[in-house]
VOZA-91669 format. One line per field, with one value per residue: x negated, y, z of N, C-alpha, C in turn. Coordinates in steps of 0.05 Angstrom, whole numbers, padded with zeros to 5 digits, always signed. Each point is the difference from the previous one (the first is absolute). Layout:
N
n_u	(X,...)
n_v	(Y,...)
n_w	(Z,...)
ca_u	(X,...)
ca_v	(Y,...)
ca_w	(Z,...)
c_u	(X,...)
c_v	(Y,...)
c_w	(Z,...)
***
This chain:
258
n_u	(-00298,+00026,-00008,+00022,+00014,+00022,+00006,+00003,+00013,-00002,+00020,+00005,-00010,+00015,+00021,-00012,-00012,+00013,-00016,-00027,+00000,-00013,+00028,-00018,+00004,+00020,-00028,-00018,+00026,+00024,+00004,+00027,+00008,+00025,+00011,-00027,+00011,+00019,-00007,-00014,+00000,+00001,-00009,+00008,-00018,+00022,-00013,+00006,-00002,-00033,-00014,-00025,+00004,-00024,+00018,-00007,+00014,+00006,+00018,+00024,+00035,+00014,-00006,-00030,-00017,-00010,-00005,-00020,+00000,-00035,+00007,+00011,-00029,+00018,+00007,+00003,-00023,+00004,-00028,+00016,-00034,+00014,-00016,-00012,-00017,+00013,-00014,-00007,+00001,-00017,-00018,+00020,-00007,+00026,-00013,+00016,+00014,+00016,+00018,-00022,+00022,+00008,-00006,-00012,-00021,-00016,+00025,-00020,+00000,-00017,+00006,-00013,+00009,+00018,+00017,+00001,+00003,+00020,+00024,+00025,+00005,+00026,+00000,+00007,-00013,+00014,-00024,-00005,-00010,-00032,-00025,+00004,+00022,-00017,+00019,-00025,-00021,+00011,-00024,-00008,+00010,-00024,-00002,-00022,-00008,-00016,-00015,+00017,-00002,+00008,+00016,-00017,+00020,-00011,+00013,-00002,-00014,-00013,-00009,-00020,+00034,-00003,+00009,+00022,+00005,+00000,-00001,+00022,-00016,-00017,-00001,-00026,+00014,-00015,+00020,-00010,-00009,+00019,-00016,+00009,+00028,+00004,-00015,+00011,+00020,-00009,+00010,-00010,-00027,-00017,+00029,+00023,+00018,-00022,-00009,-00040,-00002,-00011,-00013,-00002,+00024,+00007,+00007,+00024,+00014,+00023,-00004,+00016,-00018,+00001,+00001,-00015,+00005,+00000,-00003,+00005,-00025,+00002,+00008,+00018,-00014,+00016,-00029,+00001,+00008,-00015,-00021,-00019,-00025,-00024,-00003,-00019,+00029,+00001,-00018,+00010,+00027,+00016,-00003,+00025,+00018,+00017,+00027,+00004,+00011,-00015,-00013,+00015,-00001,+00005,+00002,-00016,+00003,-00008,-00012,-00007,+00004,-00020)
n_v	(+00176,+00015,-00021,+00011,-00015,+00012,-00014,+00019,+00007,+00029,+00002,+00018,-00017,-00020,+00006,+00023,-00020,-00027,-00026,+00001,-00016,+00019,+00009,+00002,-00029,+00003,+00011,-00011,+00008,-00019,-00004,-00003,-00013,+00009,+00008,+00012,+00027,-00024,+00000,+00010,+00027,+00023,+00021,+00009,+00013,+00017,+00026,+00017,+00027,-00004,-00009,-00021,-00022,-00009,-00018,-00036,-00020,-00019,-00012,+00001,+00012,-00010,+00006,-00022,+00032,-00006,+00027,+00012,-00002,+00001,-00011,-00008,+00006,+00018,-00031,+00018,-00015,-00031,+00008,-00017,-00022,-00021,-00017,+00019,+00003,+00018,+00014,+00013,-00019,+00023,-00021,-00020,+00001,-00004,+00028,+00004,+00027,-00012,+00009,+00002,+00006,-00027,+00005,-00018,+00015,-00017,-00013,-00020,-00001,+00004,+00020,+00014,-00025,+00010,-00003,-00023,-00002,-00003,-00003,-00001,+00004,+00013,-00020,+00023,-00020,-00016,-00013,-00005,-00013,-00003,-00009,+00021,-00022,-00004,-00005,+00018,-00014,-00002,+00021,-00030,-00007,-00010,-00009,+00007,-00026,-00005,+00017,+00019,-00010,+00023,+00008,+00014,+00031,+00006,+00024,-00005,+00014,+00003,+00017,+00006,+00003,-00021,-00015,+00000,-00031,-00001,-00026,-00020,+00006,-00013,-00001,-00020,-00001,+00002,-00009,+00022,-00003,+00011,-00015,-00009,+00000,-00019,-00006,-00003,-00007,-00006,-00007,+00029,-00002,-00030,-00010,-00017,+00026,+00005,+00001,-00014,+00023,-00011,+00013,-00024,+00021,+00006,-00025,+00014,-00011,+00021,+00020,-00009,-00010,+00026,-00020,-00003,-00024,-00015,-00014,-00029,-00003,-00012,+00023,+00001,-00016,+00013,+00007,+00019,+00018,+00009,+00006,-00012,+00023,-00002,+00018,-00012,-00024,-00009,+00009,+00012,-00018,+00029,-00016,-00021,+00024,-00017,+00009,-00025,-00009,-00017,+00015,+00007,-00031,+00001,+00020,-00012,-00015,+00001,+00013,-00015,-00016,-00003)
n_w	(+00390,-00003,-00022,-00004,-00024,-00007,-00019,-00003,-00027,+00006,-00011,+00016,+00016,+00001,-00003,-00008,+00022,-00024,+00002,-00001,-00022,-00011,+00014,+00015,+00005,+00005,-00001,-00025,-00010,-00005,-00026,+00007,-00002,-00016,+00013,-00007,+00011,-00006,+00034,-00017,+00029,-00014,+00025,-00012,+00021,-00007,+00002,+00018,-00005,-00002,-00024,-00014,+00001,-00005,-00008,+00014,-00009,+00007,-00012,+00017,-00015,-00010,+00019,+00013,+00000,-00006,+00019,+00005,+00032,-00004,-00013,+00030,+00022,+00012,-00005,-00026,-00007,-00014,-00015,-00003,+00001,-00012,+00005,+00019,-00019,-00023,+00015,-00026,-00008,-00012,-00003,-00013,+00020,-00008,+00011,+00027,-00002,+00025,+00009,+00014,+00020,+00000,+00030,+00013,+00018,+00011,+00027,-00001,-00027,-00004,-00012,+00027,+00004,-00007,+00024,-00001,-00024,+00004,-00032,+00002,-00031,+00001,-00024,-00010,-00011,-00014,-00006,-00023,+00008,-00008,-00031,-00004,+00020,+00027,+00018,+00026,+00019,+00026,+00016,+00013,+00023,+00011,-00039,+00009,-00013,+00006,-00005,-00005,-00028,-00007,-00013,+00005,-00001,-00013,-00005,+00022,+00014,-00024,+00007,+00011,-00003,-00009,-00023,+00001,+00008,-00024,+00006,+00013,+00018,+00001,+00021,-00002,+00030,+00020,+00011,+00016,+00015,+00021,+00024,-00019,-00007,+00030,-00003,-00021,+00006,+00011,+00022,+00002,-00021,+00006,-00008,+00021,-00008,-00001,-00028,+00004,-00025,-00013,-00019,-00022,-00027,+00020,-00004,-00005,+00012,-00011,+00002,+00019,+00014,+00019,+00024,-00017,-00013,+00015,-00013,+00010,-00009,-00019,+00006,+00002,+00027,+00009,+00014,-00018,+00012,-00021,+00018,+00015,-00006,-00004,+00019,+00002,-00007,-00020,+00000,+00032,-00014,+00010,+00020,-00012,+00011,+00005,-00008,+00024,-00021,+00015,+00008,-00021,-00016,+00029,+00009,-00021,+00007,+00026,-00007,-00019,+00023,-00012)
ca_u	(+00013,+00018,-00013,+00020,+00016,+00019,-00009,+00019,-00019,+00011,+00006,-00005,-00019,-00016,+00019,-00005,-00026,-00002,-00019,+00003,-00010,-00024,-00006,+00001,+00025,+00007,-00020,-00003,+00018,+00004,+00020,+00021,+00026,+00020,+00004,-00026,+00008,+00025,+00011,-00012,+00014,-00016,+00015,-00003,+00010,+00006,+00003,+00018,+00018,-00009,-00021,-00001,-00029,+00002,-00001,+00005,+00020,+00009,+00021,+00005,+00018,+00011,+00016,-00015,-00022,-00021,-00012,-00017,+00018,-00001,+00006,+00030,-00005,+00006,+00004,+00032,+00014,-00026,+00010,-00016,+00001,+00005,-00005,-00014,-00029,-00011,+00012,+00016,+00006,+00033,+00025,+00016,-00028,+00025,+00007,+00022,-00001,+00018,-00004,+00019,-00007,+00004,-00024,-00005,-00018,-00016,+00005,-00016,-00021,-00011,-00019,-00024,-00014,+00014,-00002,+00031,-00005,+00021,+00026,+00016,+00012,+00027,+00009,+00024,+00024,-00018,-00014,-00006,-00023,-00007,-00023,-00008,+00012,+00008,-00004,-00020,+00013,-00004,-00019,+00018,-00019,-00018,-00037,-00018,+00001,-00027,-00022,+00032,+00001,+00021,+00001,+00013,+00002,+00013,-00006,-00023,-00015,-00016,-00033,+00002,+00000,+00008,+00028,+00021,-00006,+00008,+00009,-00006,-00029,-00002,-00026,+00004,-00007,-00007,+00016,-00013,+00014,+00003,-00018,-00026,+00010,-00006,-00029,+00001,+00021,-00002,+00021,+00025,+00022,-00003,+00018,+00009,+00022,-00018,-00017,-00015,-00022,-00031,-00018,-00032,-00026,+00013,+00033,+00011,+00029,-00014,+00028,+00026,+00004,+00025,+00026,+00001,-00002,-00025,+00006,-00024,-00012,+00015,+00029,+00015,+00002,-00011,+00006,-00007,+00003,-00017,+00008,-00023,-00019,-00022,+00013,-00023,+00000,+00016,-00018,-00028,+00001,+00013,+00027,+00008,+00028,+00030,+00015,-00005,+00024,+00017,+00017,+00017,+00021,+00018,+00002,+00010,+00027,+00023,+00009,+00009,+00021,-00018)
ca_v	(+00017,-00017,+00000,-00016,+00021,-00021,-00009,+00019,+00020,+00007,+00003,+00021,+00006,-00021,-00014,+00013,+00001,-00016,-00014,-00009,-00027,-00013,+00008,-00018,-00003,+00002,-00009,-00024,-00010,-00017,+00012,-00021,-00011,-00008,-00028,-00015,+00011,+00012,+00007,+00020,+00031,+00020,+00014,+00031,+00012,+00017,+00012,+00015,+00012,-00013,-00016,-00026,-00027,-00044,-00030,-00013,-00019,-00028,-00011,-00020,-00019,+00018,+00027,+00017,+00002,-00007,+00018,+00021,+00024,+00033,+00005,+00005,+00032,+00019,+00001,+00004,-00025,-00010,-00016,-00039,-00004,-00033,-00018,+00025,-00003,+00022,+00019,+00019,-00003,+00018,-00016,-00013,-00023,-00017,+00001,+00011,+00023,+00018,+00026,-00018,+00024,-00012,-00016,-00003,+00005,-00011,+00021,+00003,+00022,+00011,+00019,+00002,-00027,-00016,-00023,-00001,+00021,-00019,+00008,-00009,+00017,-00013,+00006,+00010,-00024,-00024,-00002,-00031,-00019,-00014,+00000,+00026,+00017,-00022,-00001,-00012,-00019,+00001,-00031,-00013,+00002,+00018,+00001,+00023,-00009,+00014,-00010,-00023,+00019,+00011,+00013,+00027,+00019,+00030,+00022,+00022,+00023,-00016,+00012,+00023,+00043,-00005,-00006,-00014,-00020,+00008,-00016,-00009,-00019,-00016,-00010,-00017,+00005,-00021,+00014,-00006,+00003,+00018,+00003,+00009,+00020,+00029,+00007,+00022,+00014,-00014,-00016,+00014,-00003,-00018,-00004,-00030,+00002,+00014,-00022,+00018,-00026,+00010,-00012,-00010,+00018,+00026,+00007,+00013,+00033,+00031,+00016,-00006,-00035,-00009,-00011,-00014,-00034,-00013,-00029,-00020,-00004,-00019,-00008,+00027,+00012,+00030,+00000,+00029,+00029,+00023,+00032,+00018,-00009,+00016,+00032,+00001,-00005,-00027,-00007,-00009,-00014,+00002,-00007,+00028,-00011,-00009,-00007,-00015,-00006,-00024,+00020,+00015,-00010,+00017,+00024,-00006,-00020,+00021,+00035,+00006,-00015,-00018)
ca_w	(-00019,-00018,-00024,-00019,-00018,-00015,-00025,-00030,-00016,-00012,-00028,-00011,-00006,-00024,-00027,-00021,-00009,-00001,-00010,-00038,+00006,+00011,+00028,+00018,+00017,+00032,+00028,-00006,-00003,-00029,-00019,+00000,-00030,+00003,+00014,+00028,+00027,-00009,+00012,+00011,-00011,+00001,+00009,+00007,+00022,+00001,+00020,+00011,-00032,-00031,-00004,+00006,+00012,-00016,+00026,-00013,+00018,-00008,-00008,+00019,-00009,-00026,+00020,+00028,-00007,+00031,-00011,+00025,+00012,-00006,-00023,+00002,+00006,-00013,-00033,-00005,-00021,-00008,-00029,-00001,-00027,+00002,-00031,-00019,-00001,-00003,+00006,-00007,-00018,-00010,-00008,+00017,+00006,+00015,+00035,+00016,+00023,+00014,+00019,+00028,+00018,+00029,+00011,+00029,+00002,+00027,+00013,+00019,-00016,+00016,-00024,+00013,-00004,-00028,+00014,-00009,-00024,-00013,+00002,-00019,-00016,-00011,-00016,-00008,-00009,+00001,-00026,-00016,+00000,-00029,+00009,+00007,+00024,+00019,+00028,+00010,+00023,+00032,+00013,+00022,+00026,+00008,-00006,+00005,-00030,+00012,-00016,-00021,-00023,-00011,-00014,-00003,-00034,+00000,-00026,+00006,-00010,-00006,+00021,+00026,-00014,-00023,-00009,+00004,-00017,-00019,+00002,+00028,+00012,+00018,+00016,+00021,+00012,+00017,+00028,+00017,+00034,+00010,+00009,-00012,-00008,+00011,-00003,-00013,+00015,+00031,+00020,-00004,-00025,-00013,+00021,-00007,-00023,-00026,-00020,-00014,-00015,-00014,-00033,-00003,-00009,+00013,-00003,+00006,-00013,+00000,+00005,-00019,+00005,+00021,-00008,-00011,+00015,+00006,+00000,+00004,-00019,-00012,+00008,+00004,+00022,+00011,+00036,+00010,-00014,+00008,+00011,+00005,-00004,+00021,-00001,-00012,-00024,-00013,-00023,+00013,+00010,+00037,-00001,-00002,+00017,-00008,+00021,+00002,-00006,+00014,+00021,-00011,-00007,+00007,-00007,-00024,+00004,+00010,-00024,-00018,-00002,-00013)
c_u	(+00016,+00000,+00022,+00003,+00024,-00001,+00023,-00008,+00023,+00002,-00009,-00041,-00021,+00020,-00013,-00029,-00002,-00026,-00001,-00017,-00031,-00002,+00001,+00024,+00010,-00015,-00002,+00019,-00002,+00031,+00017,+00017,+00025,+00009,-00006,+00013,+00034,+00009,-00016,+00025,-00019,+00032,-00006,+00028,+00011,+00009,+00018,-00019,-00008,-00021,+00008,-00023,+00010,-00009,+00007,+00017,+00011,+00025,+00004,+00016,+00013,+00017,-00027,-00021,-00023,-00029,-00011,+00022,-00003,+00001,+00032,+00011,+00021,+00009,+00029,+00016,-00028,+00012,-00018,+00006,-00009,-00017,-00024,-00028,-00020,+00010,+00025,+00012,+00031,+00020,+00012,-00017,+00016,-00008,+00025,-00012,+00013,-00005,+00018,-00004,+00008,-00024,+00001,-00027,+00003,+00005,-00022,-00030,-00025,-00023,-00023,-00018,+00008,+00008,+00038,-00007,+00012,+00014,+00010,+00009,+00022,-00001,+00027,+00021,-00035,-00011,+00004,-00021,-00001,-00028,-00014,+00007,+00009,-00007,-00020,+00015,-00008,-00011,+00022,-00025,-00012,-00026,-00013,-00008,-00034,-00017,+00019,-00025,+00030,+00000,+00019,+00004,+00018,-00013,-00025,-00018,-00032,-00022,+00021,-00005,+00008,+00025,+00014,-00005,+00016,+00019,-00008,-00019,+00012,-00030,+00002,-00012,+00002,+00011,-00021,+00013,+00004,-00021,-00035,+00009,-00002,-00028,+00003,+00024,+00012,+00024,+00025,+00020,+00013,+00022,-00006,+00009,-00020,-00016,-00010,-00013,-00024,-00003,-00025,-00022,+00013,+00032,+00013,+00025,-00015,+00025,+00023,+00009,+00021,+00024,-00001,-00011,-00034,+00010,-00014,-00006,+00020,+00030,+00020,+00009,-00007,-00008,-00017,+00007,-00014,+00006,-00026,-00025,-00020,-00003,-00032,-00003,+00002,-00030,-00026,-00003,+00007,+00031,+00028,+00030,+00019,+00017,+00004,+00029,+00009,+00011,+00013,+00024,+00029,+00005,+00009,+00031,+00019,+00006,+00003,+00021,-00016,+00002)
c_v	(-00016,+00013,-00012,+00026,-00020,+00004,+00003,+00018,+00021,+00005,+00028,+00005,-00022,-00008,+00013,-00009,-00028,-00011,-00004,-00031,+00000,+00014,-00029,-00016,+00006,-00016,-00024,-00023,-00006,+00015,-00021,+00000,-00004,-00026,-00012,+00006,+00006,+00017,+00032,+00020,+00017,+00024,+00034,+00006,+00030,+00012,+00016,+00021,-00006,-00008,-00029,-00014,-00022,-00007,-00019,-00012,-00025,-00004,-00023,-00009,+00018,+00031,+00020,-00012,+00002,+00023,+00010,+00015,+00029,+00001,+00017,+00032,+00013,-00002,-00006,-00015,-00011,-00009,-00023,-00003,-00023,-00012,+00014,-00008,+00026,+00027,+00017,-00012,+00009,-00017,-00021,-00034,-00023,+00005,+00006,+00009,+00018,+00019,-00007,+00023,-00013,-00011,-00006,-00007,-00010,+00030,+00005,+00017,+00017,+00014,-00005,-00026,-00012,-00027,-00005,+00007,-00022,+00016,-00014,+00012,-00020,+00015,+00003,-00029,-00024,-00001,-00033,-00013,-00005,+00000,+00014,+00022,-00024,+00013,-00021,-00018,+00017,-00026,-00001,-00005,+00022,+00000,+00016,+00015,+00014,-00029,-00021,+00028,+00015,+00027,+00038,+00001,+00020,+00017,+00017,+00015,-00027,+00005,+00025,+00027,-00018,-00001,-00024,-00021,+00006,-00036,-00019,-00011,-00022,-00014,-00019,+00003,-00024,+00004,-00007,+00003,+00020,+00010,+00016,+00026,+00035,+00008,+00028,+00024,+00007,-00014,+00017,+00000,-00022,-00012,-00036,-00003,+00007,-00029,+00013,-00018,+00017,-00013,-00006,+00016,+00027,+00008,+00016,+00013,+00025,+00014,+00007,-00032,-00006,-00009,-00031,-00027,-00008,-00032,-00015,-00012,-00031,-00001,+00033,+00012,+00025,+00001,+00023,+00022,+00023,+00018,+00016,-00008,+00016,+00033,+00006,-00007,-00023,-00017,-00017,-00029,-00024,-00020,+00018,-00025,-00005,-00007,-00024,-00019,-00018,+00019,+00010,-00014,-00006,+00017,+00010,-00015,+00023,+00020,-00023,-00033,-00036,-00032)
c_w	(-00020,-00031,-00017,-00021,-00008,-00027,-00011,-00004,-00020,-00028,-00019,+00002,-00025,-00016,-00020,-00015,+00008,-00010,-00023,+00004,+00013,+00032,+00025,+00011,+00024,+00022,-00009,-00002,-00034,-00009,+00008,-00032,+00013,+00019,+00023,+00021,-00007,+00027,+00008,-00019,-00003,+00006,-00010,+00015,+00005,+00031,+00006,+00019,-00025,+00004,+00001,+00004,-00007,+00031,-00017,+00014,-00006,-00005,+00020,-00007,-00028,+00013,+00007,-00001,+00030,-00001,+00023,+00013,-00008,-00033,-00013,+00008,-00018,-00029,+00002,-00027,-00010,-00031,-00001,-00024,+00004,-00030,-00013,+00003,+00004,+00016,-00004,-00033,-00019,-00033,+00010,-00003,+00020,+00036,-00001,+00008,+00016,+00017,+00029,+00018,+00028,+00006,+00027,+00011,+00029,+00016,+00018,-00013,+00021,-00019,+00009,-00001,-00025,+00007,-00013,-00022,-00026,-00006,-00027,-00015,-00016,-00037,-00009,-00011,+00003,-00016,-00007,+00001,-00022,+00019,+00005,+00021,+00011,+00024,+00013,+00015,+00019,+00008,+00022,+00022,+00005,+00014,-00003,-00033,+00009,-00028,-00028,-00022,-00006,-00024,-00003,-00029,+00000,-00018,+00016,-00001,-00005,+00019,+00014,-00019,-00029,-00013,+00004,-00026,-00030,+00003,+00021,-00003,+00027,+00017,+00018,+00028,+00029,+00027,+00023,+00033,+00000,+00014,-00021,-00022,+00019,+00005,-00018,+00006,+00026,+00006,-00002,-00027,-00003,+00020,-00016,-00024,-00017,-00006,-00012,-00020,-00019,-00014,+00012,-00005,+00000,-00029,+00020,-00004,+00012,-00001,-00037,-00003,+00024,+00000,-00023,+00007,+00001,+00001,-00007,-00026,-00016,+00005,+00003,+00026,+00011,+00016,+00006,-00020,-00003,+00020,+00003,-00010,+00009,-00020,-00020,-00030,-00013,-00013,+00018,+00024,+00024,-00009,-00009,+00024,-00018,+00028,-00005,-00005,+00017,+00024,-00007,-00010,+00011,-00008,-00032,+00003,+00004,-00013,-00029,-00008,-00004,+00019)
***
């Protein structure tokens, strides 16, 4: 039996019912500061005909944003928000925030497995680099990165039915095989192009974390993207999937020029 969910979260059902401090972190996750993650986006996702959903996504060059295929579903513009700590912060807390409606999503996508589940989003002009907005790296070769430490984050839903992080969290997490990743997903989900990894003490992204970077612990490399996690839930410790970036960095090249 195939046991996935993909990890976004809509807006209309938890923007309204943010955390207050003493609510749990995103699945035993830590509060980030300014800076720590200059290459992380936070996406709301507008639909067609309406509604929206948070995804997260990486900063690849001052143009293109690196984000979940199914995050792309049906959306008819994204508002990014660059440099940002806090979710919703309604004063001017020095983010950028544009409105980008060009995208290119993995022609090869496959909803049902969440297989492919890459896409690129073009900002409307360029942004400025400072310390608070840097573009990640692209890993090179093609290392398994199996038993490497790395680092997720994202605004996500903190527990299962809960709220959306009131500010980015972040978790450390342990890349394990493929082979032992499908134990929990089987062979069918668990493709070459997918990278799985797990908490020590059941870290986790959770829904509204899709799309967003997974990179190797001491350094700014990316080598996975949120997409899936077990349909049972964020809290109980199951591996969770990332698309597997070294299969993909082509593909990046080619759509956004890099």
């Amino acid at each position: 039996m195939i046991v996935l969910t993909v990890l976004f979260a809509t807006l209309l059902a938890v923007s309204s019912a943010l955390p207050s401090p003493k609510d749990g972190r995103v699945v035993n996750g830590q509060t980030a500061t300014l800076g720590q993650f200059p290459f992380q986006v936070l996406l709301k996702v507008n639909f067609v005909p309406g509604g929206s959903a948070l995804c997260g996504g990486s900063l690849l060059s001052d143009q293109w944003v690196l984000t979940a295929g199914h995050c792309t579903e049906g959306a008819s513009s994204f508002e990014v928000h660059l440099g940002a700590v806090d979710f919703d912060n309604k004063e001017d807390d020095g983010r950028v925030v544009l409105t980008a409606t060009e995208y290119y999503r993995h022609e090869n996508y496959d909803p049902l497995f969440a297989t492919n589940d890459v896409a690129v989003v073009k900002l409307p002009q360029p942004v400025e680099f400072n310390d608070r907005v840097q573009p990640v790296k692209l890993p090179k070769g093609s290392d398994s990165f199996s038993d490497r430490k790395a680092v997720v984050s994202g605004w996500g839903l903190q527990k299962n039915g809960g709220k959306v992080a009131e500010k980015l969290q972040y978790a450390p997490l342990t890349v394990i095989s493929n082979d032992e990743c499908s134990k929990t997903f089987s062979a069918l989900v668990i493709k070459p192009s997918t990278l799985c990894a797990e908490g020590e003490h059941a870290e986790s992204p959770c829904n509204g974390d899709s799309g967003g970077p997974l990179v190797l612990e001491g350094g700014n490399v990316q080598v996975g993207v949120v997409s899936f996690g077990h349909a049972e839930g964020c809290e109980l410790g199951y591996p969770v999937a990332f698309a597997r970036l070294t299969s993909f960095v082509d593909w990046v090249k080619e759509k956004t020029g890099l």
